[in-house]
VEXBARO-88529 format. One record per residue: x, y, z of N, C-alpha, C in turn. Coordinates in steps of 0.2 Angstrom, whole numbers, plus 2048, in hexadecimal, padded with zeros to 3 digits. Example, Ala and Ser with C-alpha at 12.3 -4.5 7.8 and 13.67 -1.06 7.14 Angstrom:
2
n_c1 / n_c2 / n_c3 / ca_c1 / ca_c2 / ca_c3 / c_c1 / c_c2 / c_c3
842 / 7E4 / 827 / 83E / 7EA / 827 / 842 / 7F0 / 827 $
840 / 7F5 / 823 / 844 / 7FB / 824 / 840 / 800 / 827 $
This chain:
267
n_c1 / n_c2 / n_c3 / ca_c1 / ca_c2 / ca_c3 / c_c1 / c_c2 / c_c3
885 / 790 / 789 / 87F / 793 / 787 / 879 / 792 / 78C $
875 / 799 / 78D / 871 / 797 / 792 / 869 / 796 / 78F $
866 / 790 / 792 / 860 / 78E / 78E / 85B / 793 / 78F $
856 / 78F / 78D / 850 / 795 / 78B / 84D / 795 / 792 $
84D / 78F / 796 / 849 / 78F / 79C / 84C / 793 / 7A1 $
853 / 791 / 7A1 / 859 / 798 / 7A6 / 858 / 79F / 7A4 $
858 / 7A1 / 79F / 856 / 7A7 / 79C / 851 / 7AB / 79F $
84A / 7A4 / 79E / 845 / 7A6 / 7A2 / 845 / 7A9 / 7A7 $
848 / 7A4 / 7AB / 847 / 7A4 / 7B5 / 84A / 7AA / 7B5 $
84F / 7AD / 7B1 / 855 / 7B4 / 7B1 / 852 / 7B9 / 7B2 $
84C / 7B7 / 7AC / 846 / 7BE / 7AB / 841 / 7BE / 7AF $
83F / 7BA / 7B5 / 83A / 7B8 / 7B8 / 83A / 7BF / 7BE $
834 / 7C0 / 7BD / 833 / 7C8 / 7C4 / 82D / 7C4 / 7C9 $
82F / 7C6 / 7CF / 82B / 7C2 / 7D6 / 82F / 7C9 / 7DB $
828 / 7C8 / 7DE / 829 / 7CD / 7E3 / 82C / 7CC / 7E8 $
82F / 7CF / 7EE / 833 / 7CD / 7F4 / 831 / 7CE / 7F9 $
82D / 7CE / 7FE / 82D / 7D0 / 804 / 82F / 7CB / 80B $
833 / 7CD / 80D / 838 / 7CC / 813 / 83B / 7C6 / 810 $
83C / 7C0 / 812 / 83E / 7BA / 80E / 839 / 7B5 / 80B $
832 / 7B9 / 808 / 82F / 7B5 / 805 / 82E / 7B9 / 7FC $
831 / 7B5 / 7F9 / 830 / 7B5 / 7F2 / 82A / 7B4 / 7F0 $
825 / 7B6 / 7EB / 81F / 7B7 / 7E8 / 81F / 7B5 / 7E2 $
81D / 7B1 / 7DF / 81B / 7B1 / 7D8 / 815 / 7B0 / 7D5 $
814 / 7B2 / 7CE / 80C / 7B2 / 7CC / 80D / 7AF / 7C6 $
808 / 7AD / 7C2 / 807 / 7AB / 7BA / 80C / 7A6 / 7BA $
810 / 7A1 / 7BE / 811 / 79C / 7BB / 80E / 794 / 7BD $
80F / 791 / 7B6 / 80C / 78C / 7B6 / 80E / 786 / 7BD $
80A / 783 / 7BF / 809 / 77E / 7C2 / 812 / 778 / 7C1 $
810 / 776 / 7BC / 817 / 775 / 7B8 / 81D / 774 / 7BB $
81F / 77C / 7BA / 825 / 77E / 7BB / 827 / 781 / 7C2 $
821 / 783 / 7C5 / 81F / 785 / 7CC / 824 / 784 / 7D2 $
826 / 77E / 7D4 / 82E / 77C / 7D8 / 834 / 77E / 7D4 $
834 / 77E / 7D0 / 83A / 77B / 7CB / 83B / 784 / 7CC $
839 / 789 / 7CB / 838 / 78F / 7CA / 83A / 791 / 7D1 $
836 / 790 / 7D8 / 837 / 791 / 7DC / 83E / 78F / 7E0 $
841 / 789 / 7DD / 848 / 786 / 7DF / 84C / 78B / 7DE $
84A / 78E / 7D7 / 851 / 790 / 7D4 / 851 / 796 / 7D8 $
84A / 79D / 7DA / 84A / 7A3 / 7DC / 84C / 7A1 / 7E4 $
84E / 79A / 7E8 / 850 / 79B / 7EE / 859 / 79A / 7EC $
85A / 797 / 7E9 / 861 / 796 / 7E6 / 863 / 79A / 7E6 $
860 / 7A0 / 7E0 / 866 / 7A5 / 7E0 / 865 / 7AB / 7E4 $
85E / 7AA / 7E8 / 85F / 7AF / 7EF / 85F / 7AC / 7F6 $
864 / 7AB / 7F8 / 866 / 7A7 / 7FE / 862 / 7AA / 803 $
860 / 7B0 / 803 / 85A / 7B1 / 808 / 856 / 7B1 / 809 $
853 / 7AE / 806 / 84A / 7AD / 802 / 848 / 7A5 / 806 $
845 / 7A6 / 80A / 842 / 7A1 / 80C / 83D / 79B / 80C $
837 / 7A1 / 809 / 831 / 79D / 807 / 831 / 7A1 / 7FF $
82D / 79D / 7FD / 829 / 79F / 7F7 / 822 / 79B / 7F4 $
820 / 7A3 / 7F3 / 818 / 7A2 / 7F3 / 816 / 7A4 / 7EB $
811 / 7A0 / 7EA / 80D / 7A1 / 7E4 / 806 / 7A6 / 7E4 $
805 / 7AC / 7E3 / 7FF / 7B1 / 7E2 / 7FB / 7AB / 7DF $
7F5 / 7A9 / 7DF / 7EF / 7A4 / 7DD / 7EA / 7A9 / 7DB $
7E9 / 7AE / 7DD / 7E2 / 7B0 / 7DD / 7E3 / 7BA / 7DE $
7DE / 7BE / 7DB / 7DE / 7C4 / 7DC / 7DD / 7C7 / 7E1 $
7DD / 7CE / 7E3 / 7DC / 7D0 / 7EB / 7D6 / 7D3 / 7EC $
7D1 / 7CF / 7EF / 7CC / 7D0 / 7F1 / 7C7 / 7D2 / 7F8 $
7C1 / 7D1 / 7F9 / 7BE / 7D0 / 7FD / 7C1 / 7D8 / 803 $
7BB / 7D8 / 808 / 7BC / 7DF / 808 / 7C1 / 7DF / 80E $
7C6 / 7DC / 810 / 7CD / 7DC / 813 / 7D5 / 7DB / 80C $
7D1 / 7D9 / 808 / 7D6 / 7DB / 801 / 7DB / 7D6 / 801 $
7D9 / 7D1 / 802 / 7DE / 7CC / 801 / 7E1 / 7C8 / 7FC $
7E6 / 7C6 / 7FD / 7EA / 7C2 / 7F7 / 7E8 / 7BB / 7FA $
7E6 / 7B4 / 7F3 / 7E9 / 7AE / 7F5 / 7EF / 7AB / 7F3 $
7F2 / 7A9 / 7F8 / 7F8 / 7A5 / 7F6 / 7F8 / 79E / 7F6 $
7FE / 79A / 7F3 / 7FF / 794 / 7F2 / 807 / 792 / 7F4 $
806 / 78D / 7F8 / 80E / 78B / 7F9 / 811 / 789 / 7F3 $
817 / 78B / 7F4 / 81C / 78B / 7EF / 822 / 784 / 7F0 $
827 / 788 / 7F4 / 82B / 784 / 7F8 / 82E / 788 / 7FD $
833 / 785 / 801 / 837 / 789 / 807 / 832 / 786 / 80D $
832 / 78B / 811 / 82D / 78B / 818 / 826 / 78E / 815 $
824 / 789 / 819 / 81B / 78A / 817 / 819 / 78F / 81A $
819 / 796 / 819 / 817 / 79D / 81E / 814 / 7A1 / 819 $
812 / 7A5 / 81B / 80E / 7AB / 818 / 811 / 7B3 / 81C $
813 / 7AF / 823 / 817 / 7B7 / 824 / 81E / 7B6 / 825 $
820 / 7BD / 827 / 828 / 7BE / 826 / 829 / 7C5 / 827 $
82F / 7C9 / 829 / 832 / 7CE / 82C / 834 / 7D3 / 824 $
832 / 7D9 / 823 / 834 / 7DE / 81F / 835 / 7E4 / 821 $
83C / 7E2 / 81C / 83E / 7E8 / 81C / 83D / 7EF / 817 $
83F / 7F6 / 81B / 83E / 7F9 / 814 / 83D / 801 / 817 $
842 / 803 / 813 / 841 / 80D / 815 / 845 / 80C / 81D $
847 / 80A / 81F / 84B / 808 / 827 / 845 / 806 / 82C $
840 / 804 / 829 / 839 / 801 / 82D / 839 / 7F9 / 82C $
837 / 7F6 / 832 / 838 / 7F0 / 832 / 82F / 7EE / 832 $
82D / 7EA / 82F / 827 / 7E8 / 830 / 824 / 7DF / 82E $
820 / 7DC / 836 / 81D / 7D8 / 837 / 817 / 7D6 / 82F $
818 / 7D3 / 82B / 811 / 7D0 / 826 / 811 / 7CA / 825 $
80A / 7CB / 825 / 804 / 7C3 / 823 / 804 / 7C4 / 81C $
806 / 7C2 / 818 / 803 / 7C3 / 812 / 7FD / 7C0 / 810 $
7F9 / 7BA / 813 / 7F3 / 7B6 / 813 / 7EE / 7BA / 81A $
7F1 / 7C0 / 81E / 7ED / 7C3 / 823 / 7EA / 7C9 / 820 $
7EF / 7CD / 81C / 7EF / 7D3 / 81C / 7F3 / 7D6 / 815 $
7EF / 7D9 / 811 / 7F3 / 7DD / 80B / 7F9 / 7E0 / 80C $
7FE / 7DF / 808 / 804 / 7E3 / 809 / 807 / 7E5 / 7FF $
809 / 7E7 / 7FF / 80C / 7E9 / 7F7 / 814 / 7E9 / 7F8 $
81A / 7E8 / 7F8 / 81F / 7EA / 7F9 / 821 / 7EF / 7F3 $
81D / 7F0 / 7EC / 81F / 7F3 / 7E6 / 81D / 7FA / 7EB $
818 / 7FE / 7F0 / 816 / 802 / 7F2 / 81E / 807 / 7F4 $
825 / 804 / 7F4 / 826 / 806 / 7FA / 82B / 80C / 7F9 $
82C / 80F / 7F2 / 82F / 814 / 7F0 / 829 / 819 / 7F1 $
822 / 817 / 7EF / 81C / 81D / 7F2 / 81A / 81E / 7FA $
81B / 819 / 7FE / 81F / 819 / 805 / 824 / 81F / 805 $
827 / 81F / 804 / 82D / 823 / 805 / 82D / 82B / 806 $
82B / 828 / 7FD / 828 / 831 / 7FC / 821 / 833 / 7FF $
81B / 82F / 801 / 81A / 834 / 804 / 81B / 835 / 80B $
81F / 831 / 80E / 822 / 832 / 817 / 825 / 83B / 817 $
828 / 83B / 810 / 82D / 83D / 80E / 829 / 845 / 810 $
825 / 846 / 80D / 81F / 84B / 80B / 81A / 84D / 810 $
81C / 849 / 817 / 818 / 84D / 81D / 81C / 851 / 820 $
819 / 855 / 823 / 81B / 85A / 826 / 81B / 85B / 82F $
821 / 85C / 832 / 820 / 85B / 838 / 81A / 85E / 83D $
819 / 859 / 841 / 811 / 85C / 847 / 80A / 85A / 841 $
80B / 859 / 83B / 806 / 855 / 838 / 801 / 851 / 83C $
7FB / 850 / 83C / 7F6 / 84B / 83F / 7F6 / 84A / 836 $
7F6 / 840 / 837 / 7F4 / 840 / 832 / 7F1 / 83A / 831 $
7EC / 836 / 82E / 7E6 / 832 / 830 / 7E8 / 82D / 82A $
7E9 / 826 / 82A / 7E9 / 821 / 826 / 7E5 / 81D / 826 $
7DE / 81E / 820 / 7D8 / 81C / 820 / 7D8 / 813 / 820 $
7DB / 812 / 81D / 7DD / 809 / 81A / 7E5 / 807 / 81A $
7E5 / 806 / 820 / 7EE / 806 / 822 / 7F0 / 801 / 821 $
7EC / 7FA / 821 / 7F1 / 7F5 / 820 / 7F7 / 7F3 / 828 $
7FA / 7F1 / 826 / 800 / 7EF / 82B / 803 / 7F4 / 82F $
802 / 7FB / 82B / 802 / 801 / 82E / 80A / 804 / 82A $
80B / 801 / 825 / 813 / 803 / 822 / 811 / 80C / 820 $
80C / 80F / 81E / 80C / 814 / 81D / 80D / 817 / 823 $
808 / 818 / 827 / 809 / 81B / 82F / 811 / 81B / 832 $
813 / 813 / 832 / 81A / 813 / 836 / 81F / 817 / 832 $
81E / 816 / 82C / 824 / 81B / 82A / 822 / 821 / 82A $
81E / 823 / 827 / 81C / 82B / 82A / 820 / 82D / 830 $
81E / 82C / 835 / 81F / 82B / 83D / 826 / 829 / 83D $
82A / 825 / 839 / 830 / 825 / 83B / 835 / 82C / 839 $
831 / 82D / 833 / 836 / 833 / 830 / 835 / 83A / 832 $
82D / 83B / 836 / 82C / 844 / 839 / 829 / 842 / 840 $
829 / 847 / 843 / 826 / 844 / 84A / 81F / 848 / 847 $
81C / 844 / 847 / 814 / 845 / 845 / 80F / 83F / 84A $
809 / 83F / 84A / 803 / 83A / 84D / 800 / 838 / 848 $
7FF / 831 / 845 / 7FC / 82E / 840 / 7F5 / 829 / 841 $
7F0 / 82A / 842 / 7ED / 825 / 844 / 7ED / 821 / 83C $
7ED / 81B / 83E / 7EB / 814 / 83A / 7E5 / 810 / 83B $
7E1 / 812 / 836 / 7DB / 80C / 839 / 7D9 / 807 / 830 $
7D7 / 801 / 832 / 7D7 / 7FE / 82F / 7D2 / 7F9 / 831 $
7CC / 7F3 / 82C / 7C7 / 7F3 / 82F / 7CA / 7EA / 82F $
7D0 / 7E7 / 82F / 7D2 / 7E0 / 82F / 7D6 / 7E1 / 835 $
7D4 / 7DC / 83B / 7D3 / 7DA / 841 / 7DF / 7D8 / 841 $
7DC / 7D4 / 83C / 7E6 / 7D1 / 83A / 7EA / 7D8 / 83A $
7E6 / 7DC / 835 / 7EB / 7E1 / 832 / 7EE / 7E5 / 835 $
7E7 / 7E6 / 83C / 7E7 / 7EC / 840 / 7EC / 7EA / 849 $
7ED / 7E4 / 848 / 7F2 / 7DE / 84C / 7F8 / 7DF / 84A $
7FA / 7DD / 847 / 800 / 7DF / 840 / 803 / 7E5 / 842 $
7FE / 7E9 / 83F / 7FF / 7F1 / 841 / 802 / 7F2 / 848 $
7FF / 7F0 / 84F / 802 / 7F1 / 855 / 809 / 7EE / 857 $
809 / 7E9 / 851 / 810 / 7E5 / 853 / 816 / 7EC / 851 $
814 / 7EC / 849 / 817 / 7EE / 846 / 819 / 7F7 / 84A $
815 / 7FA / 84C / 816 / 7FF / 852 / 81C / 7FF / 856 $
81A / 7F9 / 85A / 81F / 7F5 / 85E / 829 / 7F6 / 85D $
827 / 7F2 / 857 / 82E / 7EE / 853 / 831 / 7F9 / 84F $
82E / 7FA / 84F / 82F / 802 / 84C / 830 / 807 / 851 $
831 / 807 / 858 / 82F / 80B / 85C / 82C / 813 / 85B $
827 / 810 / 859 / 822 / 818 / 857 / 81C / 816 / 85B $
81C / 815 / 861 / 815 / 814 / 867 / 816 / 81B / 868 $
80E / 81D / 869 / 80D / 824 / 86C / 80F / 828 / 865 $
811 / 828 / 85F / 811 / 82B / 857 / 809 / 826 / 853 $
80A / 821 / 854 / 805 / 81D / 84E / 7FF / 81B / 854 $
7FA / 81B / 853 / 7F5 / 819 / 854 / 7EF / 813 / 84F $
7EE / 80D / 852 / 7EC / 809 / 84E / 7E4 / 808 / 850 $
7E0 / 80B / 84A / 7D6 / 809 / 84D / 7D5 / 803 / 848 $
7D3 / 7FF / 84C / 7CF / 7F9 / 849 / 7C7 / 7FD / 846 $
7C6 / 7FD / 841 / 7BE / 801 / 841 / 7BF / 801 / 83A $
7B8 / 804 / 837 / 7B6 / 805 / 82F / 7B9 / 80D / 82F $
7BD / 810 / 82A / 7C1 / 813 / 829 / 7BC / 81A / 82B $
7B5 / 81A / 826 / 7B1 / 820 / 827 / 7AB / 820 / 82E $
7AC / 819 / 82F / 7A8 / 81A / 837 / 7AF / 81E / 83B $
7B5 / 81B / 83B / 7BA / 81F / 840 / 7BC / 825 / 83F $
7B9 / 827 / 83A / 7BA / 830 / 838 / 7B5 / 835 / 83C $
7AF / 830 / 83B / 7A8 / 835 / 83D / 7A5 / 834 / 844 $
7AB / 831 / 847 / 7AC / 830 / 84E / 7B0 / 835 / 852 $
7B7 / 835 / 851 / 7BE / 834 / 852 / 7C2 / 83A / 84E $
7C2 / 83C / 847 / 7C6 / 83E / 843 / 7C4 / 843 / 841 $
7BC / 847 / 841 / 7B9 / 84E / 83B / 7BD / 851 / 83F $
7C0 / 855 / 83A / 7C3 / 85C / 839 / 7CA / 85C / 83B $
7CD / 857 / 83E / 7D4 / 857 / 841 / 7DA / 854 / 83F $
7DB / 853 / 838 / 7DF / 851 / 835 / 7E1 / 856 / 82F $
7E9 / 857 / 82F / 7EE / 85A / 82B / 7EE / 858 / 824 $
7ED / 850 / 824 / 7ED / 84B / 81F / 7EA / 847 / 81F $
7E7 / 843 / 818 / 7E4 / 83D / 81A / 7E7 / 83A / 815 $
7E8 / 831 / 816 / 7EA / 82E / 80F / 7E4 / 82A / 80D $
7E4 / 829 / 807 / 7E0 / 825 / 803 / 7E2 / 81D / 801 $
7E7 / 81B / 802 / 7EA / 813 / 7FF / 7E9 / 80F / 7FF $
7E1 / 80E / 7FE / 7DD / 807 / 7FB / 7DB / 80B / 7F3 $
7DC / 809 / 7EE / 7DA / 80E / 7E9 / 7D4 / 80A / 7E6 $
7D1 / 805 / 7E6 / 7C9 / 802 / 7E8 / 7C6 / 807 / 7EB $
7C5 / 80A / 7F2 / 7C2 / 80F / 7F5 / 7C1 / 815 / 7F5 $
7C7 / 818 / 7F1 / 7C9 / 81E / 7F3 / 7C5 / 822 / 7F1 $
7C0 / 824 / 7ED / 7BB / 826 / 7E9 / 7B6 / 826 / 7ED $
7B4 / 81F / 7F0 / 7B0 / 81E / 7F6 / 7B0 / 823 / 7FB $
7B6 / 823 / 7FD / 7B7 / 826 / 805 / 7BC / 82B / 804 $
7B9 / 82F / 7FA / 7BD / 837 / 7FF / 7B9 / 83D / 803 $
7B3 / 83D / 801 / 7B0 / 840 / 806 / 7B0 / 840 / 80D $
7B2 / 839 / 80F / 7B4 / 837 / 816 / 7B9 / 83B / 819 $
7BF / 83B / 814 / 7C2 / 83D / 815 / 7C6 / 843 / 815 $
7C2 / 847 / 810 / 7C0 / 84D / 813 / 7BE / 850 / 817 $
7B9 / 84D / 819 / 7B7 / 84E / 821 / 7BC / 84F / 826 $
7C1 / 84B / 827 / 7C5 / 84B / 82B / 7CA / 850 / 82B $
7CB / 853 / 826 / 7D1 / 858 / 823 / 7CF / 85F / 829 $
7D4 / 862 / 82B / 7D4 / 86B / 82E / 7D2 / 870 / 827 $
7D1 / 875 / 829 / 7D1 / 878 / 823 / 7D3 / 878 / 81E $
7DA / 877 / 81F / 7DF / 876 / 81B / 7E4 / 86F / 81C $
7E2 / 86D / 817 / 7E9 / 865 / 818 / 7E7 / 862 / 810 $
7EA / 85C / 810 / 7ED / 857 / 80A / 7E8 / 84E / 80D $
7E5 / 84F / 808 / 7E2 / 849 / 805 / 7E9 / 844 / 7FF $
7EC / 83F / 802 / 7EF / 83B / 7FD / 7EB / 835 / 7F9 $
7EA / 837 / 7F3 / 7E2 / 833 / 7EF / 7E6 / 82E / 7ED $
7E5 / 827 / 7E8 / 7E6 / 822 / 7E5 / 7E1 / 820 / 7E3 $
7E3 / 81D / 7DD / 7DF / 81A / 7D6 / 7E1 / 817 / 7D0 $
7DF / 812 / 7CE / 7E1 / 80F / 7CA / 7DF / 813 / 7C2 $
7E2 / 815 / 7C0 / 7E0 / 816 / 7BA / 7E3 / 812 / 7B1 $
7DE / 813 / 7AE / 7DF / 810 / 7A8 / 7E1 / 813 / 7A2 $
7E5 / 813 / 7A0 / 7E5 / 818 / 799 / 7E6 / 819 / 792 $
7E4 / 819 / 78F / 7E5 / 818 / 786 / 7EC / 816 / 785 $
7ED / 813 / 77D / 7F6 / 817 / 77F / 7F8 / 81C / 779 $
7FE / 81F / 77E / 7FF / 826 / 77D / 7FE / 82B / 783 $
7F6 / 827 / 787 / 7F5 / 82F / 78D / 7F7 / 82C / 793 $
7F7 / 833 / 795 / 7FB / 834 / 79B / 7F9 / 831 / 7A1 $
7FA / 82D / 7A6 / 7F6 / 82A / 7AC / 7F6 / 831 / 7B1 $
7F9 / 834 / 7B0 / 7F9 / 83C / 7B6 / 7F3 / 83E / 7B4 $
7F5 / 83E / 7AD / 7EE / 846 / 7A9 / 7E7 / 841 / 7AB $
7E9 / 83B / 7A8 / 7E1 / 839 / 7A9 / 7DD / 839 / 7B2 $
7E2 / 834 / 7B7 / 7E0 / 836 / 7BB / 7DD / 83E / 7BE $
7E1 / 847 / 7BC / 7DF / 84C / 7BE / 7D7 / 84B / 7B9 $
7D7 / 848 / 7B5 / 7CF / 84A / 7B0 / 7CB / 845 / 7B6 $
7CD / 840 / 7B8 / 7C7 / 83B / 7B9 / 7C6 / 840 / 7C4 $
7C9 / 841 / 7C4 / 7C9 / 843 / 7CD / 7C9 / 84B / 7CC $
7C8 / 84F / 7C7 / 7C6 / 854 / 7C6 / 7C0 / 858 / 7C8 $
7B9 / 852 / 7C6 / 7B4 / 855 / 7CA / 7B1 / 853 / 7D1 $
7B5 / 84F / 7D3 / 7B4 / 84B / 7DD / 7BA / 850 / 7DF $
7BE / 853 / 7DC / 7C1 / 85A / 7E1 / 7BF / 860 / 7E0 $
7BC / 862 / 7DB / 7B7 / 869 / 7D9 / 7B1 / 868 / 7E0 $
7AF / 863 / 7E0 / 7A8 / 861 / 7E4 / 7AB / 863 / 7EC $
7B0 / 85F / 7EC / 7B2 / 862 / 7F5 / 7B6 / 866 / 7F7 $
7B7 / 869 / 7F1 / 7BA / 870 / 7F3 / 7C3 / 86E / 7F2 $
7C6 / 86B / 7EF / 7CC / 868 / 7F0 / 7D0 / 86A / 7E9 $
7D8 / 86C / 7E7 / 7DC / 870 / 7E5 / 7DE / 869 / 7E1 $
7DF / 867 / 7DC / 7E4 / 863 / 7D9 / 7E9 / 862 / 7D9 $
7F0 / 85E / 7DD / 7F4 / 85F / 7DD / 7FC / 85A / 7DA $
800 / 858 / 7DD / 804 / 857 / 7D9 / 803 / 84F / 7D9 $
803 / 84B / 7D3 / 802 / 844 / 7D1 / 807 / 841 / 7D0 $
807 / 83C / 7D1 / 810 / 837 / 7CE / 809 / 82C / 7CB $
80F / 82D / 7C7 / 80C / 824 / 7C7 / 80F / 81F / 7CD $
80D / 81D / 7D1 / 811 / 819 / 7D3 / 812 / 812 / 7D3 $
80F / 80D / 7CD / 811 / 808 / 7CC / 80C / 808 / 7C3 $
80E / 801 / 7C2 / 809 / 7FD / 7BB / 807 / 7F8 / 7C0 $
801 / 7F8 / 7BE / 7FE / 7F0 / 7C0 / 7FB / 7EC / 7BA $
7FC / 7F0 / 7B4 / 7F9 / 7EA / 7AD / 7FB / 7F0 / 7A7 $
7FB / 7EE / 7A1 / 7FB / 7F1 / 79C / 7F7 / 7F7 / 79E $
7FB / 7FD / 79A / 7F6 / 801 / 79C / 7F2 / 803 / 7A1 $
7F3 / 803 / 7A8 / 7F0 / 803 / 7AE / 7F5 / 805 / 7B4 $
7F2 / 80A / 7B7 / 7F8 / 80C / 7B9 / 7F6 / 80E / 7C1 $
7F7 / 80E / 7C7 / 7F6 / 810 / 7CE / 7FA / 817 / 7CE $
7F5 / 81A / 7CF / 7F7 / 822 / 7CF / 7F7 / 826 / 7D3 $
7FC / 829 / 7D7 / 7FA / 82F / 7DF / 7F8 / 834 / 7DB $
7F3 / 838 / 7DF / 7F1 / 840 / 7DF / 7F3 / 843 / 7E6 $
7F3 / 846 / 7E7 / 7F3 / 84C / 7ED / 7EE / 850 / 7EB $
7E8 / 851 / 7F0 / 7E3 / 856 / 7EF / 7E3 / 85A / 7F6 $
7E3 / 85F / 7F4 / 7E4 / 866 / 7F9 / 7DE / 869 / 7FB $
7DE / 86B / 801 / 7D9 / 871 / 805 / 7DA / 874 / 808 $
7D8 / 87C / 803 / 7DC / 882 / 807 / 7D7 / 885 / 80B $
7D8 / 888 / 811 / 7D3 / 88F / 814 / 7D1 / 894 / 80E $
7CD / 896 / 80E / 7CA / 898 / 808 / 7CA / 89F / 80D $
């Protein structure tokens, strides 16, 4: 008969990236005990980290706590046939993101220019780039992330497809980017509100804005419907068409991180 604690550890959800296992909300306590068992029965899993703290501060960072295994914060991920260099202590990464990865690499269209405002380590960019032959620039305003980025370029052979700017996302627009982009993504959804205008700016005539946002919702309603009511009049305002929305994850009861695609047509 299996105890209640085995039970537990059975039921227990921790994130993965590359051989470092993630865990949250456990007590102090059981903290090793926990962590022995999730190396045990994944022989690959090297390190393991305790999430301590929310993602903050204006590079968005997570704090962690050594668990057990090797004392590291980075490690090699895989994912979508991309291989990619992370800090998790340098630079935000999500691995829950990487089915909305997919689909939208999935959803560019070849000879696309397409602009990645808040790129992180660059997983949006490189897999775009791996899957169309497109020119993606990546800019990001963390020094680490935009280093990362380069490796990861590197380790991807997509040199001369990704470009990486170290700079504030709307100073590199109003520089570098008005009016020459197919696409723009949005995947800080903290900002995205901030910096759609921006990001219009940078759009052709006609091209795709990929939005994100956290939405909240009673129960019963819809996280699509509510996100089209709440983003309904910042796309009337810039001229932008509402288009197809998906949830891409839960992050709390009721809360939900939600893609939009906003459209602009030649009128």
């Amino acid at each position: 008969m299996r105890s209640s604690s085995s039970a537990s550890l059975t039921r227990l959800r921790y994130d993965v990236v590359g051989d470092i296992a993630i865990i949250k909300d456990i007590s102090h306590e059981i903290r090793l005990h926990v962590a022995q068992s999730i190396m045990k029965n994944r022989r690959n899993l090297s390190v393991v980290l305790a999430k301590s703290g929310p993602v903050k501060g204006l590079f968005r960072l997570c704090t962690f706590e050594f668990v057990a295994g090797e004392n590291r914060t980075s490690t090699l991920h895989r994912e979508n046939d991309c291989l990619f260099l992370i800090d998790l202590a340098a630079a935000h990464f999500s691995p829950r993101l990487v089915h909305e990865r997919r689909l939208v690499a999935e959803s560019v269209s070849p000879m696309e220019h397409v602009l990645n405002m808040f790129s992180g380590v660059g997983t949006f960019s490189i897999e775009i780039s791996r899957k169309k032959p497109v020119k993606v620039y990546s800019v990001d305003i963390n020094p680490e992330a935009t280093r990362l980025c380069l490796i990861n370029v590197l380790l991807n052979r997509v040199r001369g497809r990704v470009t990486a700017v170290l700079a504030d996302a709307a100073q590199a627009t109003g520089i570098l980017f008005l009016c020459g982009m197919n696409r723009v993504l949005l995947p800080l959804p903290v900002k995205s509100r901030e910096y759609l205008g921006t990001a219009v700016s940078a759009l052709r005539m006609e091209g795709i804005i990929q939005y994100y946002d956290f939405i909240q919702v009673d129960r019963g309603e819809s996280p699509t419907e509510r996100m089209f009511s709440m983003v309904r009049p910042l796309a009337d305002m810039y001229g932008l068409a509402l288009g197809a929305a998906r949830i891409v994850k839960s992050v709390a009861p009721r809360r939900y991180l939600v893609s939009l695609e906003l459209r602009r047509s030649n009128p």
